[in-house]
N, CA, C and O atoms as a Maestro MAE file, in Angstrom:
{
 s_m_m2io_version
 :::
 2.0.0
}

f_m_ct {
 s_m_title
 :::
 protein
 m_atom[224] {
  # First column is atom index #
  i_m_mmod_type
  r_m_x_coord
  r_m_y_coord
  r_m_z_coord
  i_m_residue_number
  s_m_chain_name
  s_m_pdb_residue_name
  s_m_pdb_atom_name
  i_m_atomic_number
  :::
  1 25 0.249 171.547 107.171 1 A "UNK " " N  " 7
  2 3 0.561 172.682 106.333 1 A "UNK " " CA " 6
  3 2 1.709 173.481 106.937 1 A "UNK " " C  " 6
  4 15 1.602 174.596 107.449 1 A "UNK " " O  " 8
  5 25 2.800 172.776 106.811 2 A "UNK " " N  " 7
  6 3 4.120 173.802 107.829 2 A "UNK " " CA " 6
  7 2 4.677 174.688 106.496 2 A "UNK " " C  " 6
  8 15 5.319 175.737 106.527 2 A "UNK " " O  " 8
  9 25 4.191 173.869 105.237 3 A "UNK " " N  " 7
  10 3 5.096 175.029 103.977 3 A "UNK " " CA " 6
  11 2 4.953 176.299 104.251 3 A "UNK " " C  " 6
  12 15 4.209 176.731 105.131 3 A "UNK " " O  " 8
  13 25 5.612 176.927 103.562 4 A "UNK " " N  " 7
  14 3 5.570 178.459 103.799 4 A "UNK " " CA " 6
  15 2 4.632 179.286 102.388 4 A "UNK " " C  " 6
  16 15 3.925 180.291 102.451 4 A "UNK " " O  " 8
  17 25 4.950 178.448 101.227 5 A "UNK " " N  " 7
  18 3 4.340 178.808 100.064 5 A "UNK " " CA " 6
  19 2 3.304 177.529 99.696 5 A "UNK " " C  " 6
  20 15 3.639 176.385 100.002 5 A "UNK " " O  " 8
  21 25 2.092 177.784 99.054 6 A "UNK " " N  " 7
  22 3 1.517 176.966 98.311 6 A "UNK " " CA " 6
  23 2 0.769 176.952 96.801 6 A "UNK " " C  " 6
  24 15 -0.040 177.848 96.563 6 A "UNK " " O  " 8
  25 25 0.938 176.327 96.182 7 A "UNK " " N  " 7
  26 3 0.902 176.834 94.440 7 A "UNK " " CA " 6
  27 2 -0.961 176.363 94.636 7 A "UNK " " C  " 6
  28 15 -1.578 175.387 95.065 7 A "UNK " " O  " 8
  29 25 -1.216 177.352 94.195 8 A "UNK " " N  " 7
  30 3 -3.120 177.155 93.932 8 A "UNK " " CA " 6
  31 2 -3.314 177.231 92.442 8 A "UNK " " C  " 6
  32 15 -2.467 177.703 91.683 8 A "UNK " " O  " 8
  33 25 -4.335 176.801 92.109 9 A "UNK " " N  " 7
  34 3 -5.236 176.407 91.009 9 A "UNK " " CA " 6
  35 2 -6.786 177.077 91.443 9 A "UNK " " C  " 6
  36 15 -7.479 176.792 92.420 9 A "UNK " " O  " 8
  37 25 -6.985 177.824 90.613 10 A "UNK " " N  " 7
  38 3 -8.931 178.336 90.989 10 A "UNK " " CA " 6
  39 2 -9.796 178.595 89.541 10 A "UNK " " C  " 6
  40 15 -9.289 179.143 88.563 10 A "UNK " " O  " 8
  41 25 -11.267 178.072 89.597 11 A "UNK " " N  " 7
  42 3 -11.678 178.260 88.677 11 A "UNK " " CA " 6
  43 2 -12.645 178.865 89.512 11 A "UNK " " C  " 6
  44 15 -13.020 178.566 90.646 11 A "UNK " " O  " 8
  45 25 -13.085 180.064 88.493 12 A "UNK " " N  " 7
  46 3 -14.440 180.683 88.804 12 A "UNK " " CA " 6
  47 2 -16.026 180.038 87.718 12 A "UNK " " C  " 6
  48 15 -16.059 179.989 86.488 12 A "UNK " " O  " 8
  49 25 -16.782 179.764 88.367 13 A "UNK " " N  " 7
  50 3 -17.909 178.932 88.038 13 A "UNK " " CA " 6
  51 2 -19.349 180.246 88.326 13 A "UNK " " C  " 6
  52 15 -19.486 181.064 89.235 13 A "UNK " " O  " 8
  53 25 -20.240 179.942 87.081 14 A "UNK " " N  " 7
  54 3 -21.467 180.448 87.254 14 A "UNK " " CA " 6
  55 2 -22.763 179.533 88.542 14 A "UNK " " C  " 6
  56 15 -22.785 178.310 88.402 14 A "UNK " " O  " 8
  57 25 -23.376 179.907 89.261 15 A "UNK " " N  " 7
  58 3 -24.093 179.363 89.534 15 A "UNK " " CA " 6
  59 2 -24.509 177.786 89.390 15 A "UNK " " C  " 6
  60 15 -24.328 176.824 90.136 15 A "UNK " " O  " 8
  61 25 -25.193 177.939 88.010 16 A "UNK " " N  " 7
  62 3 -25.472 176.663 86.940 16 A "UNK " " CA " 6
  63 2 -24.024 176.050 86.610 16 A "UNK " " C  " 6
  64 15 -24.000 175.286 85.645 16 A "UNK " " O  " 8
  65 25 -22.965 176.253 87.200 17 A "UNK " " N  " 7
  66 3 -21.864 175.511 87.195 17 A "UNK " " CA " 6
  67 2 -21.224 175.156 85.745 17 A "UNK " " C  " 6
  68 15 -20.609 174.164 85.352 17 A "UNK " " O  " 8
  69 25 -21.571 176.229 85.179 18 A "UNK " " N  " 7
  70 3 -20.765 177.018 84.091 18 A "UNK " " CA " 6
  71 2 -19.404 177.457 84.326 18 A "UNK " " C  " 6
  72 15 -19.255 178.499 84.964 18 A "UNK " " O  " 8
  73 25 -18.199 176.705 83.833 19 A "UNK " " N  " 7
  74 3 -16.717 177.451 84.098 19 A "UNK " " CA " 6
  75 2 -17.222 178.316 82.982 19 A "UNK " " C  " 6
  76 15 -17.783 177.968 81.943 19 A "UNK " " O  " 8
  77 25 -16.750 180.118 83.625 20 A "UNK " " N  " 7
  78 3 -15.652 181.024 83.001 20 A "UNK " " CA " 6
  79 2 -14.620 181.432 82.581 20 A "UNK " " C  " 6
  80 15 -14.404 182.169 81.618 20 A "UNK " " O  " 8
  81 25 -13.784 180.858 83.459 21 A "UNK " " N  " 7
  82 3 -12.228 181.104 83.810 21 A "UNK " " CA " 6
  83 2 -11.619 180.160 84.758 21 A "UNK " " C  " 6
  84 15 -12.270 179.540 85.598 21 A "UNK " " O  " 8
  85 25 -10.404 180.077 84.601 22 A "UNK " " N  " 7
  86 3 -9.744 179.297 84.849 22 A "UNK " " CA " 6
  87 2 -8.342 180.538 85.684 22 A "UNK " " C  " 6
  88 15 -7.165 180.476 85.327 22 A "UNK " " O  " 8
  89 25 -8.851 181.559 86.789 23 A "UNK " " N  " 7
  90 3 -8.600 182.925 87.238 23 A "UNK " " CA " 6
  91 2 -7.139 182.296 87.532 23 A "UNK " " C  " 6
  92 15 -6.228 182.803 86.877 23 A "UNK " " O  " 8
  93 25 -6.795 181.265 88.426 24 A "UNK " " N  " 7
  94 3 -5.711 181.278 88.976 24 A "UNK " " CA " 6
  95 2 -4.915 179.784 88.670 24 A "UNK " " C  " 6
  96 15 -5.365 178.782 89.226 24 A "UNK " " O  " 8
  97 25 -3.594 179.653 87.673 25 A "UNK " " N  " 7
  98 3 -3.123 178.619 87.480 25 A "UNK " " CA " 6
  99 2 -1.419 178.835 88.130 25 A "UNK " " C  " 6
  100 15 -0.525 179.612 87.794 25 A "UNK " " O  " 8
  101 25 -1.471 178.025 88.930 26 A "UNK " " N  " 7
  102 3 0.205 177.978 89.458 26 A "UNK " " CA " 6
  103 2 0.479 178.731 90.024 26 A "UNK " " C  " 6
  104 15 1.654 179.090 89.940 26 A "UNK " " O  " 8
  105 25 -0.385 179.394 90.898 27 A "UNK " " N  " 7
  106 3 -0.195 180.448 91.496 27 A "UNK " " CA " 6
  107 2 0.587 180.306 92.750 27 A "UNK " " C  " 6
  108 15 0.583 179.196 93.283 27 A "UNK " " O  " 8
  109 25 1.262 181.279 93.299 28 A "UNK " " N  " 7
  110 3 2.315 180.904 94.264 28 A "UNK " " CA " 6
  111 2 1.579 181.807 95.801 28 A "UNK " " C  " 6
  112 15 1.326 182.979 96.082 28 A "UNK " " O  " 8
  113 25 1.525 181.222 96.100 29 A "UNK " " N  " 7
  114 3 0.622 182.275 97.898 29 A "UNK " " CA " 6
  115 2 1.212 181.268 99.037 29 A "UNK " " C  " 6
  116 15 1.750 180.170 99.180 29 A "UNK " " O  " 8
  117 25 0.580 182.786 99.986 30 A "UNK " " N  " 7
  118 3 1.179 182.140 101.455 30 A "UNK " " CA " 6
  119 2 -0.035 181.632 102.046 30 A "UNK " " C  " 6
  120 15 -1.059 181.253 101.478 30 A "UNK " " O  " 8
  121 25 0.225 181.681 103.209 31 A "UNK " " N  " 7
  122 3 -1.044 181.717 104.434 31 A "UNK " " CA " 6
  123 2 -1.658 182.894 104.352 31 A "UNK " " C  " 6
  124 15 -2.711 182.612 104.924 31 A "UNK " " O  " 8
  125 25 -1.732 183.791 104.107 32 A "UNK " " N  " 7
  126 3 -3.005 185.046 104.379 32 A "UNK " " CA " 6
  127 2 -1.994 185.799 102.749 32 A "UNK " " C  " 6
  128 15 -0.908 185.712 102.177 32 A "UNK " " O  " 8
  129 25 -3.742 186.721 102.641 33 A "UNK " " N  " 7
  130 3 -2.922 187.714 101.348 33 A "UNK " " CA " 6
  131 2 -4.726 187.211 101.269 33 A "UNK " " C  " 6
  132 15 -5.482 186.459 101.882 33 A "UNK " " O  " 8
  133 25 -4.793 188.362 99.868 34 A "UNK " " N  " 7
  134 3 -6.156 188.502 99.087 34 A "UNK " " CA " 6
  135 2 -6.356 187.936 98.206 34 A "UNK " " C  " 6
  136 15 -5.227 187.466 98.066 34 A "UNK " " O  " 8
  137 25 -7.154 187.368 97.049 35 A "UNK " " N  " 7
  138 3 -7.009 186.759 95.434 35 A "UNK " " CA " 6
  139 2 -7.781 188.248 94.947 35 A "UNK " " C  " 6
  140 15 -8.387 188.964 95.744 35 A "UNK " " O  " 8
  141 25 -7.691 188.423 94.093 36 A "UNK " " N  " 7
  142 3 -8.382 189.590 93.315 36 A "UNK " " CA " 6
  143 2 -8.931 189.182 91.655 36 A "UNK " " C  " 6
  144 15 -8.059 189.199 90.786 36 A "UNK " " O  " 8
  145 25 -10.006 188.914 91.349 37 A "UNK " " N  " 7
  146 3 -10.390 188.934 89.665 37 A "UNK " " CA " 6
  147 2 -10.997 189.980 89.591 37 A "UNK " " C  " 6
  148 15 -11.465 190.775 90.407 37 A "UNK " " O  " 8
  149 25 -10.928 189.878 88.184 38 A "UNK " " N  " 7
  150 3 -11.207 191.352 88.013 38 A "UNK " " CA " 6
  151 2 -12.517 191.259 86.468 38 A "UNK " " C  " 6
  152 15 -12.606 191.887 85.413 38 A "UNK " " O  " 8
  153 25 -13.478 189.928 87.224 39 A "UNK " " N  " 7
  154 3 -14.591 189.821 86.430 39 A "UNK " " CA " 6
  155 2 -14.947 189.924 85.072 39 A "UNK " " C  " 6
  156 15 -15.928 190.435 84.531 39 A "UNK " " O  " 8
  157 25 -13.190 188.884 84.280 40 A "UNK " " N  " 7
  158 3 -13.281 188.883 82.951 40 A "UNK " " CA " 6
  159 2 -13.640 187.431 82.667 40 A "UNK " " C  " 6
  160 15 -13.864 186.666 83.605 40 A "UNK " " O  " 8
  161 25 -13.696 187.056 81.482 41 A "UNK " " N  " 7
  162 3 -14.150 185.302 81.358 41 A "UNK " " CA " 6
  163 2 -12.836 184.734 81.017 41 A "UNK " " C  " 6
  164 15 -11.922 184.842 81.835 41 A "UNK " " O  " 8
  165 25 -12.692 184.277 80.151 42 A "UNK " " N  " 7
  166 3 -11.033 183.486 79.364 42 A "UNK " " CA " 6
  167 2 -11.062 184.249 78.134 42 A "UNK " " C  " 6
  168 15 -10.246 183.694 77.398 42 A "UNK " " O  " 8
  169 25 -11.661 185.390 77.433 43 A "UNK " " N  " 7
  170 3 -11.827 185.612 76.224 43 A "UNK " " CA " 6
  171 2 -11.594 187.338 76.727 43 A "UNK " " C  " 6
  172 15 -11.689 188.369 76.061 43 A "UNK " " O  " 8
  173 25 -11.307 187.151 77.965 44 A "UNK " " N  " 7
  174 3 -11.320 188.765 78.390 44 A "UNK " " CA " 6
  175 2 -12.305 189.851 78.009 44 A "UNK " " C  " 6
  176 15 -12.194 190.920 77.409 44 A "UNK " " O  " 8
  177 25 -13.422 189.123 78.633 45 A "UNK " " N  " 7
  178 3 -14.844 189.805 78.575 45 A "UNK " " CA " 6
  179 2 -15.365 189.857 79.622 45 A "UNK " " C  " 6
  180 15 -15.611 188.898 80.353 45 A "UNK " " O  " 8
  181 25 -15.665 191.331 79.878 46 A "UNK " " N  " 7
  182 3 -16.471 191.629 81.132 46 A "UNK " " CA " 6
  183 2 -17.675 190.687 81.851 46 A "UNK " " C  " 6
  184 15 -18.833 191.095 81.758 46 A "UNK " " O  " 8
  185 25 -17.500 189.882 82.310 47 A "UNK " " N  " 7
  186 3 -19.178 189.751 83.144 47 A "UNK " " CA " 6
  187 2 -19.663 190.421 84.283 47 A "UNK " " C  " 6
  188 15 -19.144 191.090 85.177 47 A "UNK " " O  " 8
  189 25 -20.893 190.026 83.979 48 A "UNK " " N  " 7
  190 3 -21.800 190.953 84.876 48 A "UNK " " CA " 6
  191 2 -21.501 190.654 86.251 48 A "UNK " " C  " 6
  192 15 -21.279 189.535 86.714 48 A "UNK " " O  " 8
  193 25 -21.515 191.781 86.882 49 A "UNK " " N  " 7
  194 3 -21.473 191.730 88.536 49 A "UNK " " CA " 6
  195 2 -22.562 190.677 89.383 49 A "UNK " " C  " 6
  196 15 -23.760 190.930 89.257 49 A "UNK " " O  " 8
  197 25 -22.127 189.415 90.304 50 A "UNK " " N  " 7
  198 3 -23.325 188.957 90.695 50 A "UNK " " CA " 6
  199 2 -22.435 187.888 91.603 50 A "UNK " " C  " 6
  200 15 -21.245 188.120 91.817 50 A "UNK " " O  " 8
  201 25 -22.836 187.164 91.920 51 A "UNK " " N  " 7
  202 3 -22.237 185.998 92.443 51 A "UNK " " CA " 6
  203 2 -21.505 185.251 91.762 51 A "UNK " " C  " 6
  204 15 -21.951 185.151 90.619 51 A "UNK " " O  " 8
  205 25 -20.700 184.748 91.907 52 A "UNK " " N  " 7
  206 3 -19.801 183.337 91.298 52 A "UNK " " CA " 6
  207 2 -19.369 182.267 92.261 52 A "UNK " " C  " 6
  208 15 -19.766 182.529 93.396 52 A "UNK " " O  " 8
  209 25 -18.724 181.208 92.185 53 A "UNK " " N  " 7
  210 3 -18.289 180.397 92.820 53 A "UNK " " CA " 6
  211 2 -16.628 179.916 92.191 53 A "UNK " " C  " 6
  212 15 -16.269 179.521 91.081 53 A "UNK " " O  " 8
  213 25 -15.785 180.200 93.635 54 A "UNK " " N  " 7
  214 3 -14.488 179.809 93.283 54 A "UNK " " CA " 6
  215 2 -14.413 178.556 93.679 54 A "UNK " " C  " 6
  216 15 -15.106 178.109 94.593 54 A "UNK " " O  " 8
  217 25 -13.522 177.849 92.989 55 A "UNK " " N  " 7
  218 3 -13.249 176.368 92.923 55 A "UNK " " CA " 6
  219 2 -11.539 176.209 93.363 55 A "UNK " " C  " 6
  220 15 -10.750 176.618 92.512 55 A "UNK " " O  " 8
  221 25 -11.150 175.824 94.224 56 A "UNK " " N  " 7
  222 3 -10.060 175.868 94.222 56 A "UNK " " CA " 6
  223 2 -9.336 174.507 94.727 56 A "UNK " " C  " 6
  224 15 -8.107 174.439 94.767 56 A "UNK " " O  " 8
  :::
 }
 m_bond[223] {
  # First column is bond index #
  i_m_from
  i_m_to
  i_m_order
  :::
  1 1 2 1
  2 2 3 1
  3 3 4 2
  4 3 5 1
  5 5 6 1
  6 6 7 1
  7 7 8 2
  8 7 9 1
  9 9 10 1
  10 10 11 1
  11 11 12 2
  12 11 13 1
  13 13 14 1
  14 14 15 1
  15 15 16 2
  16 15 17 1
  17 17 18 1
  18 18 19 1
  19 19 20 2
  20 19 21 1
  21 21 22 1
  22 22 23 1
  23 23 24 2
  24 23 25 1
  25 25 26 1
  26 26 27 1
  27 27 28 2
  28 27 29 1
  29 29 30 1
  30 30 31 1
  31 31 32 2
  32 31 33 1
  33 33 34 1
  34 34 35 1
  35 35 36 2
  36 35 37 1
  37 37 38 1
  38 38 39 1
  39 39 40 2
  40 39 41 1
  41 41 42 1
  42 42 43 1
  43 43 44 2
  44 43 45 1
  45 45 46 1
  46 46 47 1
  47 47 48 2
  48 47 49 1
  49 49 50 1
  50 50 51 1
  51 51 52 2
  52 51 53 1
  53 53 54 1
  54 54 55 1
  55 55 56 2
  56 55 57 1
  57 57 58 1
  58 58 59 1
  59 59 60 2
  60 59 61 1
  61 61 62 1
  62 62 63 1
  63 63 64 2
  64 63 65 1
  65 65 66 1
  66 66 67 1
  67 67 68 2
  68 67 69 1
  69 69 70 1
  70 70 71 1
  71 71 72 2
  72 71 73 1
  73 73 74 1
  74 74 75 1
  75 75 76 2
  76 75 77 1
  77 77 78 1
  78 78 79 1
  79 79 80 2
  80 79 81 1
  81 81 82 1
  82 82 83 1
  83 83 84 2
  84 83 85 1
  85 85 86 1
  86 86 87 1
  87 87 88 2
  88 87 89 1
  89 89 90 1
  90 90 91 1
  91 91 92 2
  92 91 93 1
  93 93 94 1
  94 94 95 1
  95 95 96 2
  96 95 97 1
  97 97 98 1
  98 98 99 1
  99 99 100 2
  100 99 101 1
  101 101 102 1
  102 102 103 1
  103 103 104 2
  104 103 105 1
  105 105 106 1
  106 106 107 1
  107 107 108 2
  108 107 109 1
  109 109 110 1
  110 110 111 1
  111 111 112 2
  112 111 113 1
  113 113 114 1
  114 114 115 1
  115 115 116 2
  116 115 117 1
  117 117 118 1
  118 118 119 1
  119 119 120 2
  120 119 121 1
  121 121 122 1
  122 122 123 1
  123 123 124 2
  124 123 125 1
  125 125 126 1
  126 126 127 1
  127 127 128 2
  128 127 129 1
  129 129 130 1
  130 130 131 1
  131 131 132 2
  132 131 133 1
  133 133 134 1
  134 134 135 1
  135 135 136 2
  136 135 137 1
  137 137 138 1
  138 138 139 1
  139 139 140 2
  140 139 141 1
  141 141 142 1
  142 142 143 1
  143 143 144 2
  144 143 145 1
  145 145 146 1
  146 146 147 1
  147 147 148 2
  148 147 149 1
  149 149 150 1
  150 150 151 1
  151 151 152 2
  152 151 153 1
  153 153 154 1
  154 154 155 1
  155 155 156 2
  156 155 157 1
  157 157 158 1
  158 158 159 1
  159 159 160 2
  160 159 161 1
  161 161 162 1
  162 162 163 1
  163 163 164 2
  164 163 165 1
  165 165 166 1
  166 166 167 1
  167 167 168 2
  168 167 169 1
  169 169 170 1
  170 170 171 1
  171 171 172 2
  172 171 173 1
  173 173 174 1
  174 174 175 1
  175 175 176 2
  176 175 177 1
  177 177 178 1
  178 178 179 1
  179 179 180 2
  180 179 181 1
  181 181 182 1
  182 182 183 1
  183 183 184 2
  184 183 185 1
  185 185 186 1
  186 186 187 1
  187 187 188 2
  188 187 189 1
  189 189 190 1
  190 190 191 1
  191 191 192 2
  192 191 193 1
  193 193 194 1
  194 194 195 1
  195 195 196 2
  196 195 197 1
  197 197 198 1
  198 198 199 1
  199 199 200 2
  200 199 201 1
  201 201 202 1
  202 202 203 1
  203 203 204 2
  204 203 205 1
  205 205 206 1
  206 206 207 1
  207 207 208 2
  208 207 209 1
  209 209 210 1
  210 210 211 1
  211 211 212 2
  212 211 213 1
  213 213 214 1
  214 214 215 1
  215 215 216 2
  216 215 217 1
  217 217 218 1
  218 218 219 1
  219 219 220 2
  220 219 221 1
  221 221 222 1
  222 222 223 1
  223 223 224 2
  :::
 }
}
């Protein structure tokens, strides 16, 4: 990993391994930095606060 940038892909998944969202497509990041969602689905609807699982 000597790149300096790397393009990510992330899906956020329910538990029961239900996709929601599809949070991060083509995304451009370094080595360190934060991801941030902001706990909408693909229809831009709130879900409930709880656990999820990112897929990346």
């Amino acid at each position: 990993m000597d790149k300096l940038d790397y393009l990510l892909k992330g899906y956020i998944h329910t538990h029961s391994g239900f996709q929601v969202h599809q949070t991060f497509n083509n995304l451009i990041i370094s080595r360190e930095g934060d991801l941030k969602w902001n706990f909408k689905d693909s229809n831009f609807i709130k879900l409930p606060v709880c656990d999820y699982i990112l897929i990346i």
